[in-house]
Residue frames as qw, qx, qy, qz and C-alpha x, y, z in Angstrom:
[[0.000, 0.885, 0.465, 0.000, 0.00, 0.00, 0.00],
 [0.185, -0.840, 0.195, 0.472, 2.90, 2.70, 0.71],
 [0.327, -0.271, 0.570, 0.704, 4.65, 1.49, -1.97],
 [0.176, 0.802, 0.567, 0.069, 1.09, 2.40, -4.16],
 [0.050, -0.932, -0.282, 0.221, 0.72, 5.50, -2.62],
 [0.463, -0.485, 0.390, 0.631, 4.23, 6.21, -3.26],
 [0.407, -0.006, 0.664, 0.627, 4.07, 5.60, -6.82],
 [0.133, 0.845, 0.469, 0.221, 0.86, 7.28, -7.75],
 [0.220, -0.838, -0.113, 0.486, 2.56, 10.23, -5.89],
 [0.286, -0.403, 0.504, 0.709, 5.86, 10.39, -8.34],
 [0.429, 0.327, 0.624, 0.566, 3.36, 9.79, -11.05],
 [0.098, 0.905, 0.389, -0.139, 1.19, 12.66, -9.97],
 [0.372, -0.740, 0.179, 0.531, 4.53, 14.86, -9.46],
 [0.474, -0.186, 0.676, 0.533, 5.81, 13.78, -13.15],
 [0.310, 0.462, 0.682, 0.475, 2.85, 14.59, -14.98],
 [0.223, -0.889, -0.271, 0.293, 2.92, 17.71, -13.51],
 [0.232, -0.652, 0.418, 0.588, 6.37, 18.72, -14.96],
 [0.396, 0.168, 0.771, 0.470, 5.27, 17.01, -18.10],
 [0.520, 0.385, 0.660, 0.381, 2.57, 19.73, -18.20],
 [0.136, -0.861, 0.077, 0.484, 4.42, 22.47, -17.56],
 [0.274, -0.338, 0.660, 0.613, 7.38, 22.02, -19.64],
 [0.417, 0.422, 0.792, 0.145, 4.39, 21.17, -22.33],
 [0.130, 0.859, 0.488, 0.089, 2.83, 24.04, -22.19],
 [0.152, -0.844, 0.250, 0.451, 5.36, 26.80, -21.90],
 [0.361, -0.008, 0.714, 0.599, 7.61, 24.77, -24.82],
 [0.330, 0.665, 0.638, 0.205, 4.54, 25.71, -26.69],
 [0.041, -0.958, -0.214, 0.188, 3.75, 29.17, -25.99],
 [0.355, -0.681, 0.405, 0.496, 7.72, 30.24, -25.65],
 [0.472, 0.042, 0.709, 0.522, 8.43, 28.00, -29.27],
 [0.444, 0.576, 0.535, 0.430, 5.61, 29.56, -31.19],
 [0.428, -0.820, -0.117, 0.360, 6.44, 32.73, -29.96],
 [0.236, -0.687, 0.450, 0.520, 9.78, 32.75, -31.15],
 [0.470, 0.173, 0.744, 0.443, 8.85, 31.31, -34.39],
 [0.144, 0.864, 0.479, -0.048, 6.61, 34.17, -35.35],
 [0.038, -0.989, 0.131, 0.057, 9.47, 36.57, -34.70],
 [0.490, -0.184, 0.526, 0.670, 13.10, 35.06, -35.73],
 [0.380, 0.749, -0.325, -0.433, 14.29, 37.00, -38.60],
 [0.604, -0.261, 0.683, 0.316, 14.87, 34.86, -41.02],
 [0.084, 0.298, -0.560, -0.768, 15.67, 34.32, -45.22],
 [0.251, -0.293, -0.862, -0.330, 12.89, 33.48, -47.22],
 [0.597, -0.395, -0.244, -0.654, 9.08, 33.75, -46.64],
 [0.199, -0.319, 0.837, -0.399, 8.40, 32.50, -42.93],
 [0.129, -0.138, -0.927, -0.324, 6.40, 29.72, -42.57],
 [0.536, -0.355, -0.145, -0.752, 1.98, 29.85, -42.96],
 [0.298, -0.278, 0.589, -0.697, 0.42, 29.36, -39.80],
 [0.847, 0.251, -0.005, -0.468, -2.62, 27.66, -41.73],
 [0.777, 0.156, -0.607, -0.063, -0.04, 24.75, -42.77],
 [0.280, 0.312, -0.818, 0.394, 1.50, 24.21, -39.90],
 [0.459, -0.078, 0.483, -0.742, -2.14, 23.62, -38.36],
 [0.714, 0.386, -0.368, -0.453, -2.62, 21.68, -41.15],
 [0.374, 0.406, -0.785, 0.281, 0.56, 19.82, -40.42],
 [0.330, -0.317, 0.654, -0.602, -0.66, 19.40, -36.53],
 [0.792, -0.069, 0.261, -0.548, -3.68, 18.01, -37.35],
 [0.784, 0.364, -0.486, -0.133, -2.33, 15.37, -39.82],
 [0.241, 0.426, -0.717, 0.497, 0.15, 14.33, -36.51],
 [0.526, -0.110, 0.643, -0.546, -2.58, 14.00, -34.01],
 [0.852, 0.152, -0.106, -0.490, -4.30, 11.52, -36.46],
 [0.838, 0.222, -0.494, 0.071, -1.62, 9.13, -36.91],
 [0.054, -0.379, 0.679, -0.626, -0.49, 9.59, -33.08],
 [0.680, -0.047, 0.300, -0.667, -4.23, 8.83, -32.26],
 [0.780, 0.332, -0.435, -0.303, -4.29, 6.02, -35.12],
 [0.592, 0.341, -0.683, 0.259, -1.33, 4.21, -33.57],
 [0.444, -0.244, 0.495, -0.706, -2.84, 4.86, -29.69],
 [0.786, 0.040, 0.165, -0.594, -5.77, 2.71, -31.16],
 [0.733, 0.228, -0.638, 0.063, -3.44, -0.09, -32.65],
 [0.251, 0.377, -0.808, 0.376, -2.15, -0.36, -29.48],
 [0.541, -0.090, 0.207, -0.810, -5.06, -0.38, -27.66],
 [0.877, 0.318, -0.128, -0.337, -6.07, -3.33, -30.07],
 [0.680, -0.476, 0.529, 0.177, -3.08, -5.14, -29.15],
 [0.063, -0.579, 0.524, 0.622, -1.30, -4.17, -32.51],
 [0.413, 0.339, 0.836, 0.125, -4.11, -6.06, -34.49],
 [0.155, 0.087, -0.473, -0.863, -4.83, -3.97, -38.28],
 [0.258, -0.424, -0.679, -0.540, -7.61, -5.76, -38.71],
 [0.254, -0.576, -0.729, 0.269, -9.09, -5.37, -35.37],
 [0.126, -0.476, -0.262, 0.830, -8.35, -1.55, -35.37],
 [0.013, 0.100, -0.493, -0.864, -9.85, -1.20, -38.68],
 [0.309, -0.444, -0.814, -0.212, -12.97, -2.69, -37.85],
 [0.161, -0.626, -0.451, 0.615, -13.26, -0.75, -34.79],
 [0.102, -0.311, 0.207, 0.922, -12.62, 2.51, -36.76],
 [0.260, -0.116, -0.500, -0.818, -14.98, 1.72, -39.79],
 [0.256, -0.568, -0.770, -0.140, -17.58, 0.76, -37.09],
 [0.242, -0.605, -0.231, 0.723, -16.95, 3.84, -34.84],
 [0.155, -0.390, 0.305, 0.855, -16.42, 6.36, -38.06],
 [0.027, -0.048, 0.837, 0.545, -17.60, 4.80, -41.02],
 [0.352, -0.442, -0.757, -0.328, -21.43, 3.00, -39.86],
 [0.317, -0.555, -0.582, 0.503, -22.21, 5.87, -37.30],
 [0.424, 0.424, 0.218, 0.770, -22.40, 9.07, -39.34],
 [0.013, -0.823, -0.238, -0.515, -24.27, 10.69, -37.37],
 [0.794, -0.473, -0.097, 0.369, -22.12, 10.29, -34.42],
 [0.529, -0.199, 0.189, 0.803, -19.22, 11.50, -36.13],
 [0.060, 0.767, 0.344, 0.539, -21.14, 14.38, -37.71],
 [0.340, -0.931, -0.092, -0.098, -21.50, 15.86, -34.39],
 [0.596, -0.465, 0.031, 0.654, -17.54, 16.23, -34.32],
 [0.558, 0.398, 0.219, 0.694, -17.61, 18.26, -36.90],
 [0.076, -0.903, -0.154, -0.394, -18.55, 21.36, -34.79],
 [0.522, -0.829, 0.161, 0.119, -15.93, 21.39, -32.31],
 [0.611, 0.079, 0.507, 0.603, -13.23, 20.18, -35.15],
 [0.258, 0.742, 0.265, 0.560, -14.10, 23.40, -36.98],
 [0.363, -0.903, -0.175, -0.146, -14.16, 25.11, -34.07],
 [0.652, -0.625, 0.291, 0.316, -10.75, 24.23, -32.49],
 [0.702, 0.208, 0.264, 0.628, -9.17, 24.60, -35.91],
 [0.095, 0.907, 0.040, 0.408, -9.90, 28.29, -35.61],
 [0.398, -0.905, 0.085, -0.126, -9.15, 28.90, -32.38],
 [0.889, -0.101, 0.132, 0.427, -5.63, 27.12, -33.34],
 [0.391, 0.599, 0.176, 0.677, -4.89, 29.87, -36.27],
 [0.189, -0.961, -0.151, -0.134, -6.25, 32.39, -33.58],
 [0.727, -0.654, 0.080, 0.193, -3.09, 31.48, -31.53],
 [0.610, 0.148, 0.276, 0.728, -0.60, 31.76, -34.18],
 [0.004, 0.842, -0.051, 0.536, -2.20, 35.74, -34.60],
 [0.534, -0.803, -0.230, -0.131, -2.05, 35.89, -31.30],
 [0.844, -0.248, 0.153, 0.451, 1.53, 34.73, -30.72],
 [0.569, 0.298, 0.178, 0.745, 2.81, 37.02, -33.62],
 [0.019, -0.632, 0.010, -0.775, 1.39, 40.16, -31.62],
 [0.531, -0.757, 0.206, -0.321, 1.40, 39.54, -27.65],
 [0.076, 0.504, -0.833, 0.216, 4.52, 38.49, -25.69],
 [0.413, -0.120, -0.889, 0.155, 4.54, 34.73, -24.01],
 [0.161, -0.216, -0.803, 0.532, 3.88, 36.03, -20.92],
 [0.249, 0.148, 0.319, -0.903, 1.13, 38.19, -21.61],
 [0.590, 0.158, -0.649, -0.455, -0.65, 35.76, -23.75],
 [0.399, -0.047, -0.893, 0.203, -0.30, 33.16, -21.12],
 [0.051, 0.224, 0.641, -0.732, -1.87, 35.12, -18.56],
 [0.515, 0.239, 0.225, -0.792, -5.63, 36.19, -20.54],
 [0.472, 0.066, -0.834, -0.277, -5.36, 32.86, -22.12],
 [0.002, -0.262, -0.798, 0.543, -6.64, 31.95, -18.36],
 [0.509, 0.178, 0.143, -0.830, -10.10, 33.60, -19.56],
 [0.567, 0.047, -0.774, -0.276, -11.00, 30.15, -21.03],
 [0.145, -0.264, -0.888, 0.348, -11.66, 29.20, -17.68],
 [0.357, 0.339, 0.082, -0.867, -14.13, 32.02, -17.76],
 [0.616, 0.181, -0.092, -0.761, -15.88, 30.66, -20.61],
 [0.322, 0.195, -0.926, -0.016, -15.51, 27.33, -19.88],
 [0.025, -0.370, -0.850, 0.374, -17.54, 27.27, -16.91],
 [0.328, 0.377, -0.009, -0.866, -19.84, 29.76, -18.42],
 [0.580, 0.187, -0.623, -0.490, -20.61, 27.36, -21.11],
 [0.269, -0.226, -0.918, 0.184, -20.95, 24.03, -18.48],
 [0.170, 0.339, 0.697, -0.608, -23.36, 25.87, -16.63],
 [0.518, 0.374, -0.161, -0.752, -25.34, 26.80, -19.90],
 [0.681, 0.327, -0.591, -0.281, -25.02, 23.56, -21.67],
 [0.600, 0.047, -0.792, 0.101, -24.44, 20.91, -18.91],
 [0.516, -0.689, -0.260, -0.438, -26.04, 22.39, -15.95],
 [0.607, -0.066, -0.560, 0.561, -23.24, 22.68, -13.60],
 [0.400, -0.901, -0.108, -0.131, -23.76, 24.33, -10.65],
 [0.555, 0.416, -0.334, 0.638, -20.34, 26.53, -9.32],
 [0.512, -0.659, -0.473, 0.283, -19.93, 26.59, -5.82],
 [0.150, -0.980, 0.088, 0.101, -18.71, 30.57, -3.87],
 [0.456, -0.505, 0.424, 0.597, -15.00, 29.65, -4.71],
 [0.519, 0.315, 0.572, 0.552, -15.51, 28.80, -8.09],
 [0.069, -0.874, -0.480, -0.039, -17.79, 32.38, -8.45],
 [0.315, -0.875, 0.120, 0.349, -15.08, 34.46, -6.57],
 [0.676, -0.191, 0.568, 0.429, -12.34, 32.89, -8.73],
 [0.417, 0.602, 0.490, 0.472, -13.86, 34.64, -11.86],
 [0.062, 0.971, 0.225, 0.060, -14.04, 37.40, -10.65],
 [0.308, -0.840, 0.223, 0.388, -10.70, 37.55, -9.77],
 [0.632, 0.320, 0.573, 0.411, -9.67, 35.99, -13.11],
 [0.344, 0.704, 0.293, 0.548, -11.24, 39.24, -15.19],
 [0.250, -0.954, 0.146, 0.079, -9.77, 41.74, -12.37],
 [0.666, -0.496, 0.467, 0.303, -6.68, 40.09, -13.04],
 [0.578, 0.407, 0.559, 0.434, -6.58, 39.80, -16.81],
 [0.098, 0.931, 0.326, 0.135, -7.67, 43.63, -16.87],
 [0.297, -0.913, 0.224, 0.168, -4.82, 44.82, -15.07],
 [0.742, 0.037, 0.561, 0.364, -2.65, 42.75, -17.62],
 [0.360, 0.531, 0.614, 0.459, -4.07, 44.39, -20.35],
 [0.106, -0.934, -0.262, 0.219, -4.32, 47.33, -18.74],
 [0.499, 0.563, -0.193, 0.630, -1.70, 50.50, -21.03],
 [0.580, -0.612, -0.047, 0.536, 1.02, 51.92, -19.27],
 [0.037, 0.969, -0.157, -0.188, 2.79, 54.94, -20.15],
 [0.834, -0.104, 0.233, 0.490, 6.11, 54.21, -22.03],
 [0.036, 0.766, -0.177, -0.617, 8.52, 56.58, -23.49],
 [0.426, 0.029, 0.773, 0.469, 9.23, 56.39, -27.37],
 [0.216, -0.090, -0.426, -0.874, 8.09, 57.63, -30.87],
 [0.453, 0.365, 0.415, -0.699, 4.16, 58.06, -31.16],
 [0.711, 0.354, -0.536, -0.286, 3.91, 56.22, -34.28],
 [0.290, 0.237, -0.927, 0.004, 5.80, 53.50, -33.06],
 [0.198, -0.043, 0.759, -0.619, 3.41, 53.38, -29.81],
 [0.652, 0.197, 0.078, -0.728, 0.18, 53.89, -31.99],
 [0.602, 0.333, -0.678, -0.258, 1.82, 50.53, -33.83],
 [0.227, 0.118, -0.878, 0.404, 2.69, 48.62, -31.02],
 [0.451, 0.157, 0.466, -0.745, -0.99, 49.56, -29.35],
 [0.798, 0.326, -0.174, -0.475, -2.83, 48.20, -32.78],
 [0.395, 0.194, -0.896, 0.062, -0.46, 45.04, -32.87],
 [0.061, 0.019, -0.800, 0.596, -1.64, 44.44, -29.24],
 [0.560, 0.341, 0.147, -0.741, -5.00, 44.98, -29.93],
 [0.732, 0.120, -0.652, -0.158, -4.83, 42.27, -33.14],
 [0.420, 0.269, -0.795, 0.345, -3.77, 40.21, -30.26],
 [0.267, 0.006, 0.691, -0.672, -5.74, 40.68, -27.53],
 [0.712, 0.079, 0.037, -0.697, -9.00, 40.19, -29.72],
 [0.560, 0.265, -0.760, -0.197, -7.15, 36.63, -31.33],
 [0.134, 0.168, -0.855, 0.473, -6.93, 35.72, -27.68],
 [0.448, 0.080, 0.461, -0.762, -10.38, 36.23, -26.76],
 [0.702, 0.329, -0.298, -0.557, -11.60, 34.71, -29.37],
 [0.534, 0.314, -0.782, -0.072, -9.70, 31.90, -28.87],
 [0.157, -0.009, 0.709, -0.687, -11.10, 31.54, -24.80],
 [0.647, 0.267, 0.241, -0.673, -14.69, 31.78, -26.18],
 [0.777, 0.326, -0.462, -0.278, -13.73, 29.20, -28.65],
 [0.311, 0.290, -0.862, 0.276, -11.68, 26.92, -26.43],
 [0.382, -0.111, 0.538, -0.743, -14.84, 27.47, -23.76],
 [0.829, 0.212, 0.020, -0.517, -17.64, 25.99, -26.35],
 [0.750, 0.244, -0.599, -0.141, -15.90, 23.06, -28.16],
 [0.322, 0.422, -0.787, 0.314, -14.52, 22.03, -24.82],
 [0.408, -0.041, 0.601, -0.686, -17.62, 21.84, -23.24],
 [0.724, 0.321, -0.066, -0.607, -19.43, 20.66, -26.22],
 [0.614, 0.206, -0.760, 0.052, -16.76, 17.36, -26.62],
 [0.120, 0.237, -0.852, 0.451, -17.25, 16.70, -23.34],
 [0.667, 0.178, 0.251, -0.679, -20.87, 16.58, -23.49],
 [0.639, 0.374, -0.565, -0.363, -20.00, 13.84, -26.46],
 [0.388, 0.287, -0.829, 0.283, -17.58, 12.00, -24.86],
 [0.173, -0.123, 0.816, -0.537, -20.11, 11.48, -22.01],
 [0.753, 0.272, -0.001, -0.599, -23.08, 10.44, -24.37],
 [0.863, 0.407, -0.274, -0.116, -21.04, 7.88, -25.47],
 [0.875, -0.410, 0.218, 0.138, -18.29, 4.75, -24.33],
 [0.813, 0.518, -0.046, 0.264, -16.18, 5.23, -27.19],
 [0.714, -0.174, -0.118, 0.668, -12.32, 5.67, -27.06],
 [0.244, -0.779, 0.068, 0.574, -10.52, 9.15, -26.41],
 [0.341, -0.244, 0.591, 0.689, -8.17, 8.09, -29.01],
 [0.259, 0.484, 0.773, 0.319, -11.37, 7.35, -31.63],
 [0.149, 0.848, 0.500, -0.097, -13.01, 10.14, -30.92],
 [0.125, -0.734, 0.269, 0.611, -9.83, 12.45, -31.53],
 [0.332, 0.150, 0.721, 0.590, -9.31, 10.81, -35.15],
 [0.195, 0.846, 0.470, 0.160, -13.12, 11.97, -35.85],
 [0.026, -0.954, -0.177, 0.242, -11.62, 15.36, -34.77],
 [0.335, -0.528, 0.585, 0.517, -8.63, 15.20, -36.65],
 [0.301, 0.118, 0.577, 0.750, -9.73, 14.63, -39.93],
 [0.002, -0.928, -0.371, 0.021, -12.71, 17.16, -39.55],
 [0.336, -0.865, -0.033, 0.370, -10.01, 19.17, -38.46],
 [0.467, -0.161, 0.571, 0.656, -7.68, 18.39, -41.15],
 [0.228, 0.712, 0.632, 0.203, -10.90, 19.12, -43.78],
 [0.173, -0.932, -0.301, 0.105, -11.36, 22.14, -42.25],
 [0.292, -0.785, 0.187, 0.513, -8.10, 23.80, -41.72],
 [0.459, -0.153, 0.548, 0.682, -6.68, 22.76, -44.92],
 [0.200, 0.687, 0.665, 0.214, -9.73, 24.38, -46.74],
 [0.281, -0.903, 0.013, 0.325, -8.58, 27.52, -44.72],
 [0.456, -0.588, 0.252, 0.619, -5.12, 27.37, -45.62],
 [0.447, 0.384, 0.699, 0.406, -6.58, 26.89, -49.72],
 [0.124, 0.886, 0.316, 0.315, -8.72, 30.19, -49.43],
 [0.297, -0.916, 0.174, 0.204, -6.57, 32.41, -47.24],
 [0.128, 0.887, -0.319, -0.307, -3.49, 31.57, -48.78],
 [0.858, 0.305, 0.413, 0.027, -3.72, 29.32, -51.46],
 [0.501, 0.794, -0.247, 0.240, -1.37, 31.46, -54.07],
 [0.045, -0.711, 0.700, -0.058, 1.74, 31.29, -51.76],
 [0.842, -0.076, 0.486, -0.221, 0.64, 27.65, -51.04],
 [0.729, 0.675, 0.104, -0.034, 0.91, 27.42, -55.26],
 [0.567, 0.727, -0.299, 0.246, 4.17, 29.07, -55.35],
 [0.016, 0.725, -0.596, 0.345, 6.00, 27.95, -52.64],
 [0.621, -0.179, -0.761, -0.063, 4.48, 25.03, -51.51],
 [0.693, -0.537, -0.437, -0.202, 3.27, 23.92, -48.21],
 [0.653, -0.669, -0.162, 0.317, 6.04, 23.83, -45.98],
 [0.466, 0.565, -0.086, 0.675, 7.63, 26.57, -47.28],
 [0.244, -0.700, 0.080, -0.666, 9.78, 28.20, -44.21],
 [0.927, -0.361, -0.075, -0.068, 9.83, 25.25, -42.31],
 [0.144, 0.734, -0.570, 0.341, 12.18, 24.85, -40.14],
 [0.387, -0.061, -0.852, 0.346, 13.65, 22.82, -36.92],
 [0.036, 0.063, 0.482, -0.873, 11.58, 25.25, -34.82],
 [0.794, 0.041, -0.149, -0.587, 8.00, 24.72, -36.77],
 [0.657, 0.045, -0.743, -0.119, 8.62, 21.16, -36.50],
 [0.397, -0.211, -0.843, 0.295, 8.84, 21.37, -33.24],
 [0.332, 0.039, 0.006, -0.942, 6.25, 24.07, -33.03],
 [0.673, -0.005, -0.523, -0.524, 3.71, 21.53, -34.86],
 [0.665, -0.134, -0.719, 0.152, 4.70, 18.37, -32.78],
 [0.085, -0.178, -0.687, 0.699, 3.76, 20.51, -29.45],
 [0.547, 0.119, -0.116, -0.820, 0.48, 21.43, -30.82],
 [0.727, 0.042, -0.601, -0.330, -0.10, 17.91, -32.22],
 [0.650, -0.196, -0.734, 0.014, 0.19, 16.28, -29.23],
 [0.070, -0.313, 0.475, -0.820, -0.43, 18.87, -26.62],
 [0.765, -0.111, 0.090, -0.628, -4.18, 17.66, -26.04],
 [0.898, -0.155, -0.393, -0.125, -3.08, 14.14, -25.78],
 [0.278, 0.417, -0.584, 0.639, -0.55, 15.21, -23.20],
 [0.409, -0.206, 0.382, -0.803, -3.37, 16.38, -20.89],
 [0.814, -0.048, -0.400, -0.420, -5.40, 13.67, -21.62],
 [0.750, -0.068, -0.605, 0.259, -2.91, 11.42, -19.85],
 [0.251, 0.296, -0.526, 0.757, -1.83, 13.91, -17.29],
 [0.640, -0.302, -0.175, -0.685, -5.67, 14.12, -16.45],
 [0.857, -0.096, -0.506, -0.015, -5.67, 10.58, -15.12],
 [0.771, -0.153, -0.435, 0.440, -3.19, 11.31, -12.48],
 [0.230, 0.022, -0.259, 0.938, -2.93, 14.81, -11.69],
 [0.173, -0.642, -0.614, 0.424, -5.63, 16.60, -9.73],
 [0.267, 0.786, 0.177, 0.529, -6.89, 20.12, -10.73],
 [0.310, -0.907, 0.141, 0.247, -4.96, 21.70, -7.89],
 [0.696, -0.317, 0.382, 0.519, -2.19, 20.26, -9.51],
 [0.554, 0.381, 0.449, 0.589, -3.18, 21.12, -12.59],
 [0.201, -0.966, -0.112, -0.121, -3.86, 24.93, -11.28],
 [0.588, -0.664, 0.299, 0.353, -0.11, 24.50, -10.05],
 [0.719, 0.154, 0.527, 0.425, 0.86, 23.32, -13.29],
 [0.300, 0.821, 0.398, 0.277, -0.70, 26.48, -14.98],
 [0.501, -0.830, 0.025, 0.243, 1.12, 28.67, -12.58],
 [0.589, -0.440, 0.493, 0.465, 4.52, 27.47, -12.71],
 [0.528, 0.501, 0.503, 0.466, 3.79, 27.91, -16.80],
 [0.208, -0.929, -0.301, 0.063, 3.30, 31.74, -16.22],
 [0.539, -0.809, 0.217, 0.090, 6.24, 32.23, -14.37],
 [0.772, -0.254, 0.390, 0.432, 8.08, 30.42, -16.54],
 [0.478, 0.677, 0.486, 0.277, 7.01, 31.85, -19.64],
 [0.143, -0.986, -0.014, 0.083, 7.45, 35.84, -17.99],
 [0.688, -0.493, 0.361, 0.392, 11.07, 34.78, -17.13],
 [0.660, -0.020, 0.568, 0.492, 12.23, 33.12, -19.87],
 [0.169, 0.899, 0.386, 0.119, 9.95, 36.24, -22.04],
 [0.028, -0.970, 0.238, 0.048, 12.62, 39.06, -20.45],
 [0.466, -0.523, 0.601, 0.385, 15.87, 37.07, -19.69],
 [0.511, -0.148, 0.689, 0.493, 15.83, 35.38, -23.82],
 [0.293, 0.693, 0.607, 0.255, 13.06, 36.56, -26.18],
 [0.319, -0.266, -0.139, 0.899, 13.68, 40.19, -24.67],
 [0.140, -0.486, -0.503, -0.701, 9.94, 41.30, -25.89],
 [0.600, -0.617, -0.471, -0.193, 8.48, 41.51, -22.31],
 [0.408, 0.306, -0.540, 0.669, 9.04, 44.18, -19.66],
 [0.353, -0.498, -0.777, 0.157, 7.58, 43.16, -16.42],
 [0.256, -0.420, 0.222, -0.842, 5.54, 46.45, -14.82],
 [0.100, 0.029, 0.857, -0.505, 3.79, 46.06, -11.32],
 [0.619, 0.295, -0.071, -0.725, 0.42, 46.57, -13.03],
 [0.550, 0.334, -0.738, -0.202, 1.64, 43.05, -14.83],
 [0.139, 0.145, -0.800, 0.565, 3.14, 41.36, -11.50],
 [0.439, 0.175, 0.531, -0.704, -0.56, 42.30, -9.42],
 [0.686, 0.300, -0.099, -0.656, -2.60, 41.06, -12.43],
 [0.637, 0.221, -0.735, -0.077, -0.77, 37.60, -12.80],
 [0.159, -0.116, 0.842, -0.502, -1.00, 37.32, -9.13],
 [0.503, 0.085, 0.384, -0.770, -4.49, 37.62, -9.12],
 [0.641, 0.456, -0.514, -0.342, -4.61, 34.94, -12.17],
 [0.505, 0.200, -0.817, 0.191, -3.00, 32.35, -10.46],
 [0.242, -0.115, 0.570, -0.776, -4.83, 32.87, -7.65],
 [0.719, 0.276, -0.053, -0.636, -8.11, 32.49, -9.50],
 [0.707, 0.194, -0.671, -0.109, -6.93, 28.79, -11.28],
 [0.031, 0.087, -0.882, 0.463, -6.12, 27.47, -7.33],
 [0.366, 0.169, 0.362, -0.841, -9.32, 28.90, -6.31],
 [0.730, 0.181, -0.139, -0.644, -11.84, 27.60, -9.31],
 [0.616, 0.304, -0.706, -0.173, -10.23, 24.18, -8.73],
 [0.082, -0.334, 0.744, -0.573, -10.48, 23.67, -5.47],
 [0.641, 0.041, 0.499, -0.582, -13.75, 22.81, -4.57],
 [0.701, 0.484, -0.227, -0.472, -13.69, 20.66, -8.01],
 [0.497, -0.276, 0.806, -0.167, -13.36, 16.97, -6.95],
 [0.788, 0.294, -0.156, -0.518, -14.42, 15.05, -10.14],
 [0.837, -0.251, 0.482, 0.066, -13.84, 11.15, -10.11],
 [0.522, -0.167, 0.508, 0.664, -12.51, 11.43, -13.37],
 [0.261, 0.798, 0.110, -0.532, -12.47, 13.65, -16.58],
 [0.742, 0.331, 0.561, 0.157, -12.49, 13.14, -20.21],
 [0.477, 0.874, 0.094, -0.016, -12.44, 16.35, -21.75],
 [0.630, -0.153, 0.213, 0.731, -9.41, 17.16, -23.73],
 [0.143, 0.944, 0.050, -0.294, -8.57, 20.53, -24.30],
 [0.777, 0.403, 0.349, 0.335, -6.96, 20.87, -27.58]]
């Protein structure tokens, strides 16, 4: 029994640093992929979502072989009975597979106009419309922490986002104010999208027994459908003359492969880590992001206006998790 407890502990503790280091690698990587100077046309956001999605399918694909104790035929049967003779099942992925392929692109604006660390921190409004949407659509009831916890959430995001006086040209500021603006709206957008589809798969996934892994394929090639239709009408001529991965680099590759498998990270960390942890987890992302934002990227200077508004953020993720004791949870948040 101690040696149990023991081990569930180091796993809790491990998938904790698995999803920090997850989620900052993200944020910090596409970040600095948006903004290296480099020769040649940089690379389109639209493929490299393209690219993601095409990764989580055969990640997911090869989940379900295993699953299937590495039997082709058995996983192919599952699939074309799960996919194939259920259409209208897999119809309904197609609205949160459209949905999360925007709010993917959103993040690539977003990234190419708000440092790491300020990005990281009003990305935390997703919990905002997350539970905004469960209590519309799944009828949760949120207890006085969960309640207080929003509120300090948008007092805490505000003072983020709150302007500060800086010296420098007036042009440059009026630029740097409209950049930040593009950015702040990608970000919202991308909370109010991340709020519905994530409530709206998890409303699936509990209508139904099917695998995680199965149901992420349906959303992967919706999602593939979708985004690559995007990347055809938005920017189908450079597509023409430069091809797809034009721009690619080591750093989109590994830009893509933390996207593609960021939602099946959590998935697993889910299983073992608690939402305080995972409120710790979100934290220690923050903090890392800010850091690593002034000491190497050098785009992000901390003001106390920042500093009081990220407190009050991290505060708010302990707080809405606390009282939130679920025996277990399904949703992945892509």
């Amino acid at each position: 029994m101690i040696l149990s407890s023991s081990h569930n502990l180091r796993l809790k503790y491990l998938s904790l640093g698995v999803l920090v280091l997850q989620t900052t690698s993200l944020v910090l990587t596409m970040r600095y992929s948006r903004t290296l100077k480099q020769d040649g046309p940089r690379y389109l956001a639209s493929s490299a979502v393209v690219s993601a999605e095409v990764l989580k399918i055969l990640t997911c694909t090869l989940l379900v072989l295993v699953e299937n104790k590495f039997s082709v035929r058995a996983m192919n049967q599952l699939l074309k009975e799960e996919i194939v003779n259920k259409p209208t099942q897999t119809l309904k992925l197609a609205i949160p597979a459209g949905i999360y392929t925007l709010q993917n692109n959103l993040l690539y604006v977003a990234l190419s106009n708000l440092d790491a660390a300020t990005y990281q921190v009003t990305y935390q409004l997703k919990i905002l419309t997350t539970a905004l949407f469960s209590v519309s659509m799944l009828g949760k009831k949120l207890g006085l922490n969960q309640w207080l916890s929003l509120l300090f959430l948008m007092a805490g995001v505000t003072l983020v986002q709150w302007p500060t006086d800086s010296a420098g040209d007036s042009e440059q500021k009026i630029l740097s104010a409209g950049s930040q603006f593009v950015g702040l709206m990608a970000v919202l957008m991308a909370c109010v999208s991340s709020g519905f589809a994530g409530v709206y798969f998890e409303k699936i996934l509990k209508e139904t027994k099917q695998s995680v892994w199965v149901r992420n394929i349906q959303l992967g090639l919706f999602g593939f459908v979708f985004s690559f239709g995007g990347m055809m009408v938005y920017d189908g001529q450079r597509v023409r003359e430069s091809g797809i991965f034009q721009g690619y680099n080591t750093i989109t590759n590994i830009v893509v492969v933390l996207q593609a498998l960021g939602g099946l990270v959590v998935a697993v960390v889910i299983k073992y880590a608690d939402n305080i942890l995972k409120g710790f987890a979100t934290s220690l992302s923050i903090i890392l992001s800010a850091v690593i934002s002034y000491l190497m990227l050098e785009d992000f200077s901390p003001t106390s206006l920042f500093f009081s508004g990220a407190v009050l953020v991290i505060a708010a993720t302990f707080l809405y998790g606390y009282e939130q004791k679920p025996v277990s949870s399904t949703t992945i948040k892509v």
